[in-house]
VEXDREN-2710 file (C-alpha; in Angstrom, 1 decimal):
% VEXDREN-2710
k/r/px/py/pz
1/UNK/0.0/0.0/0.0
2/UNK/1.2/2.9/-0.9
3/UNK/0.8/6.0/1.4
4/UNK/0.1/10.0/0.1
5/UNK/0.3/13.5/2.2
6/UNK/1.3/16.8/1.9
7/UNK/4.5/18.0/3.0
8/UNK/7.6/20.5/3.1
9/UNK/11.4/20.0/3.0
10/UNK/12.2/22.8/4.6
11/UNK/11.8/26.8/4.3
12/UNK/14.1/28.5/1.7
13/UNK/15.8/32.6/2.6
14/UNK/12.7/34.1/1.0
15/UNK/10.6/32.9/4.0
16/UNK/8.6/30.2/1.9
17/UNK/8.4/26.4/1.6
18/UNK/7.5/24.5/-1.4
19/UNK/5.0/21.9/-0.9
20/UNK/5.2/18.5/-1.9
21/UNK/3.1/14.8/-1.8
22/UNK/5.4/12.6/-0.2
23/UNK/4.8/9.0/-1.3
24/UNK/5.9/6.1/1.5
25/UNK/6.1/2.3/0.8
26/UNK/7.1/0.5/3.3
27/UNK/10.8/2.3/4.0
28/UNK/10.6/3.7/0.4
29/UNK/10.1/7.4/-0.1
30/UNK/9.9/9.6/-3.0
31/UNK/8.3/13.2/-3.8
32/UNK/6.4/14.5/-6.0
33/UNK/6.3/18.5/-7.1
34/UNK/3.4/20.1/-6.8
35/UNK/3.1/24.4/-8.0
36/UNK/2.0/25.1/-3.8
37/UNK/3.9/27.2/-1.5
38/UNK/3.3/28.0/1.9
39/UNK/5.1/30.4/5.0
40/UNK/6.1/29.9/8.2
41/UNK/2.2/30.5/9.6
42/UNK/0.4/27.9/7.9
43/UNK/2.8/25.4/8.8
44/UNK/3.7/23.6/12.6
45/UNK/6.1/21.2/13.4
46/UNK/6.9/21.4/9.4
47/UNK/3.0/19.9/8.8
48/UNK/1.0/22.0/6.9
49/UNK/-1.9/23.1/8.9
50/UNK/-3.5/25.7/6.6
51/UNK/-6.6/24.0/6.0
52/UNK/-7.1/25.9/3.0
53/UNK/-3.6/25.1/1.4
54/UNK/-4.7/21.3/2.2
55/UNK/-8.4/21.5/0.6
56/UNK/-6.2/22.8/-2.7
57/UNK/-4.2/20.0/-2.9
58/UNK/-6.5/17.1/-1.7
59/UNK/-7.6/16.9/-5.3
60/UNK/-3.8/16.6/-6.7
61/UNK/-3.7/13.4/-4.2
62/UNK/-7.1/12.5/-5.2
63/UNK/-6.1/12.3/-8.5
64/UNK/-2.7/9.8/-8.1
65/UNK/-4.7/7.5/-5.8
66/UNK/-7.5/6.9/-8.8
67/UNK/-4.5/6.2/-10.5
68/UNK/-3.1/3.8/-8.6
69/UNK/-6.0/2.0/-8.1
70/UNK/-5.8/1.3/-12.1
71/UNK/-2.1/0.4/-11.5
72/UNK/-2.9/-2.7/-9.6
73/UNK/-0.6/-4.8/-12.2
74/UNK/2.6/-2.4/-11.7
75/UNK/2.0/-2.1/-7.6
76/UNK/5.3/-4.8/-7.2
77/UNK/7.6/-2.1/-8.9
78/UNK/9.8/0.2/-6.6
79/UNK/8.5/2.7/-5.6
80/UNK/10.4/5.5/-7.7
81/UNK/9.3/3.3/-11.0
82/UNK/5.7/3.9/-10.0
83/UNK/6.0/7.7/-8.8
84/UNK/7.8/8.3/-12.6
85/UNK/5.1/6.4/-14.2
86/UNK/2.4/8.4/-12.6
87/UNK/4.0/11.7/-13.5
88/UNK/4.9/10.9/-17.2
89/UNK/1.4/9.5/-17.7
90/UNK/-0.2/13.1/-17.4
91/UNK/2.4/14.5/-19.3
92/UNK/2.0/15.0/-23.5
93/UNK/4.6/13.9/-25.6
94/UNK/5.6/16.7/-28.4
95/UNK/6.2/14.9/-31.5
96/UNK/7.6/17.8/-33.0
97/UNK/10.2/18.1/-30.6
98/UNK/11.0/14.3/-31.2
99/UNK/11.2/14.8/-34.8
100/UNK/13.0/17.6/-34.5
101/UNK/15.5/15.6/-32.3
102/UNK/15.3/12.5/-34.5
103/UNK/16.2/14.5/-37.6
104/UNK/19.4/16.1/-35.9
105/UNK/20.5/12.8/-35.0
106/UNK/20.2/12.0/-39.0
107/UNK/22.4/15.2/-40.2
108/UNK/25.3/14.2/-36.8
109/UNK/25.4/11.2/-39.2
110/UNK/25.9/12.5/-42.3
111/UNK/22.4/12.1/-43.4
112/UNK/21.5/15.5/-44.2
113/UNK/19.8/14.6/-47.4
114/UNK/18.0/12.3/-46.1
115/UNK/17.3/14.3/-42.8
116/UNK/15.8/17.2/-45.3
117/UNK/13.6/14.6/-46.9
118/UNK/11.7/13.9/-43.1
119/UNK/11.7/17.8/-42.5
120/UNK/9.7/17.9/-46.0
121/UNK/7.1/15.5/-44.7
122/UNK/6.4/16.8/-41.5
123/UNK/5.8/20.3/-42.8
124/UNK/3.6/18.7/-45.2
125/UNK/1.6/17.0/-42.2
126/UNK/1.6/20.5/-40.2
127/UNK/0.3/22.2/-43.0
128/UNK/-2.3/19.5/-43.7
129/UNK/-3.9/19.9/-39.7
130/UNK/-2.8/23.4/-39.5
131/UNK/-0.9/23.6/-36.5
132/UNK/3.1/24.1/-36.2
133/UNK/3.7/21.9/-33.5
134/UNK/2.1/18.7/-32.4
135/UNK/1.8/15.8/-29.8
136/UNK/2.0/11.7/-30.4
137/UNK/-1.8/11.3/-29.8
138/UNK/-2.0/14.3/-32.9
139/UNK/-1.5/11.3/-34.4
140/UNK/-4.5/9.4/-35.5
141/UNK/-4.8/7.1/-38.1
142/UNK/-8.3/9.2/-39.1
143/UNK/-5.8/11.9/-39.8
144/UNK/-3.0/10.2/-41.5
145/UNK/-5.1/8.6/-43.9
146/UNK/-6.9/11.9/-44.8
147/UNK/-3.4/13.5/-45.0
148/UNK/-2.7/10.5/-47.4
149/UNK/-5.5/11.0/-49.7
150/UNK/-3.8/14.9/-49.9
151/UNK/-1.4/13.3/-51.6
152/UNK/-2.6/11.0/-54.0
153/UNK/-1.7/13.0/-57.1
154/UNK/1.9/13.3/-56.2
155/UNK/4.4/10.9/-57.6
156/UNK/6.6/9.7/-54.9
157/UNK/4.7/11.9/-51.5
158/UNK/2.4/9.7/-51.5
159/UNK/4.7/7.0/-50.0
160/UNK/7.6/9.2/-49.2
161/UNK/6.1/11.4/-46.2
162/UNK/4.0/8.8/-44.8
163/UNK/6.9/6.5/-44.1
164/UNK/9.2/9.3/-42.8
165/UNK/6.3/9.8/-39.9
166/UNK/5.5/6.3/-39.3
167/UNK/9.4/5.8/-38.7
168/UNK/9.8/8.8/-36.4
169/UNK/6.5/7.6/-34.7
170/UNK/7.9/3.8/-34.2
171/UNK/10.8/5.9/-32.9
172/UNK/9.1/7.3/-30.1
173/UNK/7.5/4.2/-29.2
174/UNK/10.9/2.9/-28.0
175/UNK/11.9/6.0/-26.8
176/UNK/9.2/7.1/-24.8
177/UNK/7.3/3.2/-24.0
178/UNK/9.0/1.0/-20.9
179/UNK/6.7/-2.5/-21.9
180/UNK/8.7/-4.0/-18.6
181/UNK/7.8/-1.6/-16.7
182/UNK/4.7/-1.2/-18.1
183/UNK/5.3/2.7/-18.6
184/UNK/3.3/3.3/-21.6
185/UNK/3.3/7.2/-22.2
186/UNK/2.6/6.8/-25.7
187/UNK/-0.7/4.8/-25.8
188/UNK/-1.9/4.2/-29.5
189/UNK/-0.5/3.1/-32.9
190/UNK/-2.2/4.6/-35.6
191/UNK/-0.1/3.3/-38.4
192/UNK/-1.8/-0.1/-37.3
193/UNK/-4.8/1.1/-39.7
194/UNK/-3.0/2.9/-42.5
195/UNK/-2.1/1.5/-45.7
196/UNK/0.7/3.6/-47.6
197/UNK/0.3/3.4/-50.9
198/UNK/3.2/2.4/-53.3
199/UNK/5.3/5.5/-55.5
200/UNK/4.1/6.0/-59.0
201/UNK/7.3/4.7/-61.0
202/UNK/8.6/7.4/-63.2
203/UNK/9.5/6.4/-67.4
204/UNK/12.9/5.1/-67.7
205/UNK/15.6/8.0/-67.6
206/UNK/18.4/5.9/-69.5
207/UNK/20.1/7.6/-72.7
208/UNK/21.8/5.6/-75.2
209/UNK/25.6/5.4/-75.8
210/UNK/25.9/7.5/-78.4
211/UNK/24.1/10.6/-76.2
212/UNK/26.8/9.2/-73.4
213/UNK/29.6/9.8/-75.4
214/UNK/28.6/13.4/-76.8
215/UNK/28.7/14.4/-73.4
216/UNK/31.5/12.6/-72.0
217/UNK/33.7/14.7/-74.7
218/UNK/32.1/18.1/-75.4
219/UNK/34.4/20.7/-75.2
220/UNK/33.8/22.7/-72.2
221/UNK/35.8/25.7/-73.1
222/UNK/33.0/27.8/-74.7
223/UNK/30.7/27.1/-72.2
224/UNK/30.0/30.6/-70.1
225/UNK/30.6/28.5/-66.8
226/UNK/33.6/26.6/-67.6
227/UNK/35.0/25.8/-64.4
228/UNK/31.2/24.4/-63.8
229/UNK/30.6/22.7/-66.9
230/UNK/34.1/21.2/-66.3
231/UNK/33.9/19.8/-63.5
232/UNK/30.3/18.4/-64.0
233/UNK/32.1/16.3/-66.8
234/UNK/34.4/15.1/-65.4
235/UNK/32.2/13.6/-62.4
236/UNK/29.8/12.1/-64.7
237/UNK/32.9/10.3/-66.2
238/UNK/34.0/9.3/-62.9
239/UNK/31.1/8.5/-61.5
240/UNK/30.2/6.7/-64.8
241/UNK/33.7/4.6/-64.9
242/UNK/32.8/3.4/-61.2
243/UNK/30.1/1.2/-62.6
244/UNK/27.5/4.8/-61.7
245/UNK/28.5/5.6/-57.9
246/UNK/26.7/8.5/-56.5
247/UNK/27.7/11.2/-56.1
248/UNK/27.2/11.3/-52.3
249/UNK/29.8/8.2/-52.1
250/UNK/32.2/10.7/-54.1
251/UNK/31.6/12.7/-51.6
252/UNK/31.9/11.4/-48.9
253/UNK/34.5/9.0/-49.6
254/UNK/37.2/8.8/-46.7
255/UNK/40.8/8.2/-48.0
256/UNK/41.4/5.2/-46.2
257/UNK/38.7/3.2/-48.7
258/UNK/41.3/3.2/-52.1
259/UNK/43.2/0.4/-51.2
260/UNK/46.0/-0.4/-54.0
261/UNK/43.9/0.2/-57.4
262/UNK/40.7/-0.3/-55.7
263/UNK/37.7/1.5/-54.1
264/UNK/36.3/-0.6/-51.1
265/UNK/33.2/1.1/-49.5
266/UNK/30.3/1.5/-48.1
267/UNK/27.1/3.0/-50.3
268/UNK/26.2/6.1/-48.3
269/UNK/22.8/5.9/-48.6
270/UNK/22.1/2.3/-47.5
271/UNK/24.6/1.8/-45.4
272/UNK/22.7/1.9/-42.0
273/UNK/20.0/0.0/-43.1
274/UNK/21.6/-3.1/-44.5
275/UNK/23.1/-5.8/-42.7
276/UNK/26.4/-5.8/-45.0
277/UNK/26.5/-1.7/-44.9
278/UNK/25.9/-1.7/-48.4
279/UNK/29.9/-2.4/-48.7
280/UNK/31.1/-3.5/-52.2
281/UNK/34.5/-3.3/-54.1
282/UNK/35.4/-1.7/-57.7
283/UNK/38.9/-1.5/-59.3
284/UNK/39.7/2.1/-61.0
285/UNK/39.7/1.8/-64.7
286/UNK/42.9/3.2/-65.9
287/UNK/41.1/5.9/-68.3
288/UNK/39.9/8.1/-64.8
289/UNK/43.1/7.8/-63.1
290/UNK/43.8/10.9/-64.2
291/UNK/40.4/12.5/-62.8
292/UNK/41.3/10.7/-59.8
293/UNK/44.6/12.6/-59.4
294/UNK/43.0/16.1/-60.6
295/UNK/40.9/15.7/-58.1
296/UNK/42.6/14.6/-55.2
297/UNK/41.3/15.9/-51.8
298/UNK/43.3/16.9/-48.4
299/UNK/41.2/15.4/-45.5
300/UNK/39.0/12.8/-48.4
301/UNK/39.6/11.2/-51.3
302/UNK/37.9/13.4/-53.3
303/UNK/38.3/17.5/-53.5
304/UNK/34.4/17.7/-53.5
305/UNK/34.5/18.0/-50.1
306/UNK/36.1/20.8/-49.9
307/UNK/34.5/23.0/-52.8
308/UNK/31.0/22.5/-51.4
309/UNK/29.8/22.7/-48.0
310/UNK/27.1/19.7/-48.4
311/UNK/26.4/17.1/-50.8
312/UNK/23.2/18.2/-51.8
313/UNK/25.1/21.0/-53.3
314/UNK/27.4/19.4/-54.8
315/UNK/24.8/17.0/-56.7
316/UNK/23.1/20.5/-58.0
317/UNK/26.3/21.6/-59.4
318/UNK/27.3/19.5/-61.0
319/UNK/23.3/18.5/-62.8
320/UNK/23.6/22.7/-63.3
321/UNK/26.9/21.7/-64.9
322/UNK/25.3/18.6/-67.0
323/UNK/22.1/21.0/-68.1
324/UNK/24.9/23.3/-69.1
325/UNK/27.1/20.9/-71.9
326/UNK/23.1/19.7/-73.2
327/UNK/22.1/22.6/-73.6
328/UNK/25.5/23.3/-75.7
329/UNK/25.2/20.2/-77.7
330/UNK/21.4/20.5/-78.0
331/UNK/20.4/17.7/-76.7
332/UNK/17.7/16.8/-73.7
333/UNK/18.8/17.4/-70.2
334/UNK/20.4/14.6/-67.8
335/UNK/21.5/14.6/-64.4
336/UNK/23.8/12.2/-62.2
337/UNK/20.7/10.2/-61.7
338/UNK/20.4/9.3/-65.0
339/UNK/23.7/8.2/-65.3
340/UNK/23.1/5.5/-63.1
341/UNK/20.1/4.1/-65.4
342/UNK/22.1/4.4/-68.5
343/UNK/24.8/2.1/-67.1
344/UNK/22.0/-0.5/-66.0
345/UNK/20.4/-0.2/-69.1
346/UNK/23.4/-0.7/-71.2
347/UNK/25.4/-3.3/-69.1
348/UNK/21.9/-5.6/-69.0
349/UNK/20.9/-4.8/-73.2
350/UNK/23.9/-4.4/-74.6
351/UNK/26.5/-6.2/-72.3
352/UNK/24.4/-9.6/-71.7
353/UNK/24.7/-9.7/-68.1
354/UNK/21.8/-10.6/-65.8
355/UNK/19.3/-8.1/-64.0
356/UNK/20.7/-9.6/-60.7
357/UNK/24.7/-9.3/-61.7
358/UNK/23.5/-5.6/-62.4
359/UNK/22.1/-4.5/-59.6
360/UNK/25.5/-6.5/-57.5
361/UNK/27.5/-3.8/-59.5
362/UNK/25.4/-0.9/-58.5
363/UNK/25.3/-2.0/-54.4
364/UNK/21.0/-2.7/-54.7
365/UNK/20.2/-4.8/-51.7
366/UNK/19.7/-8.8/-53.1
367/UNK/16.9/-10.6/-52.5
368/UNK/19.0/-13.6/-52.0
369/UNK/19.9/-12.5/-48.4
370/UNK/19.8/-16.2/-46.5
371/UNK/22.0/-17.0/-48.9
372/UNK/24.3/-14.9/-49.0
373/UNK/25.2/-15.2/-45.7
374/UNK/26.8/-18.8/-46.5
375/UNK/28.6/-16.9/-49.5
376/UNK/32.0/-15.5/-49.4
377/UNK/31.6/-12.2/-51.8
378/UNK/33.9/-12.0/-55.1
379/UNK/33.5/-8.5/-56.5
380/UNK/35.7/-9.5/-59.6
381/UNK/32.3/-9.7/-61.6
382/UNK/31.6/-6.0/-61.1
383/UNK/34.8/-5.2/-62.5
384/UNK/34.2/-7.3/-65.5
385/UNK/30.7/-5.8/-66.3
386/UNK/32.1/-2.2/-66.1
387/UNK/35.0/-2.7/-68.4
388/UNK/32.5/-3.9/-71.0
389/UNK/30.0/-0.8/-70.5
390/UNK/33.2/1.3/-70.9
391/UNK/34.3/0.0/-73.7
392/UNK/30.7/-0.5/-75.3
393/UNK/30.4/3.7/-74.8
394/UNK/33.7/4.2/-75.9
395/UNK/35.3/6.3/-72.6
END
């Protein structure tokens, strides 16, 4: 049985004592905070005596014993794990501020991209319930799938947001939910009855061999932007010649990963979600060597690091820089993006090999994972595959 009263700790300089409801349990003790003061008069023998400071809180005691007479399960918990779950019970959870925190935690690991995509979709959720901060139980599935429905004409949003809040909110549940202790401050799961419809898939953005080649050797030098325009050719060479890395694992790619003639690492944007961190290995053709050494970095591999303060910028620049050459060669615009579904296209149509030994050379999660785990890797294949594309656009 747990025991409830009204109490002081003692007076402070200014004369007054903040009042408390001790909580006893057999020689357990713990306090809880209440907003009540009193002074010297309405207190003897530090007990409160003021029998109008003591009809003000009898409903604040009131209130914890209804709830622990709905606690009976949790009663064989100390005493401190009951007094916390009584006061986080009556307290709302901001969601915003989680998100906010959750979001911060994404950019400390050099997920900013990925950090601005979840910013996106909970500014498109305020702006659907028109408020610009909200709590967990905000959250209903009512609203989500109305906010869903919002969405339906967009391409990608339609999946996108939802997912980013039903991961934050899944968050939260761990963060904020003690099941063994049966501290349950977030109460409901909304996503329970929401469906998230599937993105509408985009056309094809592959370009043929021959478009390849025009831009792989346009001459830059009459371009108003040359350094630009430069530069954005020579990535899409690179990042072509890597069997289409992205531009993120350009930049971000620590010096420590070329080992002898080869680039062992991890695919930046899958490598905290897959249970081999996305790691693969590609040996440098001999044609970018040269690109490598031009653009050698001092704290990375690469210089990009240095030129542009995030990758999101340097992914513009250089798609600015590929918009700049089409434009010169009158032709329609590509971007880094596109790169990556020129080299699938042409390794699987033109180079024979297999839809799965393409997406091995581009670092796609398999579908084969139980058996993979009995397989030691050999990256040898990638190599083979990228030499052919090479060759078949003539780099």
């Amino acid at each position: 049985m747990i025991n409830l009263e009204p109490c002081i700790r003692g007076f402070k300089s200014n004369g007054y004592a903040k009042v408390y409801i001790r909580a006893t349990k057999y020689n357990e003790v713990q306090y809880i905070s209440t907003p009540f003061a009193v002074n010297q008069r309405q207190v003897t023998k530090n007990k409160i005596t003021d029998f109008a400071i003591i009809a003000e809180i009898a409903p604040f005691i009131k209130k914890y014993y209804d709830k622990l007479n709905m606690m009976s399960s949790q009663m064989n918990l100390p005493l401190k794990a009951i007094i916390l779950l009584l006061n986080k019970e009556s307290q709302e959870v901001s969601f915003t501020d989680f998100y906010q925190k959750y979001t911060n935690n994404m950019i400390a690991n050099d997920r900013a991209n990925s950090a601005s995509n979840y910013t996106c979709a909970l500014n498109s959720l305020l702006s659907f319930i028109q408020k610009t901060s909200i709590n967990f139980s905000d959250i209903t599935s009512n609203t989500i799938n109305s906010w869903i429905t919002s969405l339906s004409n967009t391409a990608r949003a339609k999946n996108a947001y939802p997912v980013c809040i039903s991961t934050v909110f899944k968050a939260g549940l761990l963060e904020y939910n003690d099941y063994d202790l049966g501290i349950i401050r977030i109460k409901h799961q909304p996503f329970m009855r929401v469906k998230i419809p599937k993105p509408t898939k985009g056309k094809k953005k592959a370009v043929t061999a021959d478009v390849l080649h025009q831009i792989f050797t346009a001459d830059t030098s009459t371009i108003y932007s040359l350094a630009r325009a430069e530069m954005a050719q020579d990535v899409a060479i690179l990042s072509f010649c890597l069997a289409a890395i992205n531009t993120a694992d350009l930049y971000f790619m620590e010096k420590n990963k070329l080992v002898g003639n080869k680039l062992c690492y991890n695919r930046h944007k899958t490598e905290s979600e897959r249970e081999d961190n996305a790691y693969t290995e590609i040996t440098i053709p001999e044609t970018i060597l040269p690109l490598i050494k031009k653009y050698q970095g001092k704290k990375r591999l690469f210089k990009f690091f240095e030129i542009y303060k995030d990758n999101d910028y340097f992914n513009t620049g250089i798609n600015k820089g590929l918009k700049q050459i089409c434009k010169s060669l009158g032709i329609d615009n590509i971007t880094t993006y596109t790169l990556r579904h020129s080299w699938a296209t042409i390794a699987q149509n033109h180079c024979g090999a297999s839809t799965e030994v393409v997406g091995f050379a581009l670092n796609h999660a398999s579908a084969h994972k139980v058996t993979e785990g009995y397989i030691t890797k050999d990256y040898s294949p990638i190599d083979e595959l990228n030499n052919k594309v090479i060759q078949f656009v003539k780099i």
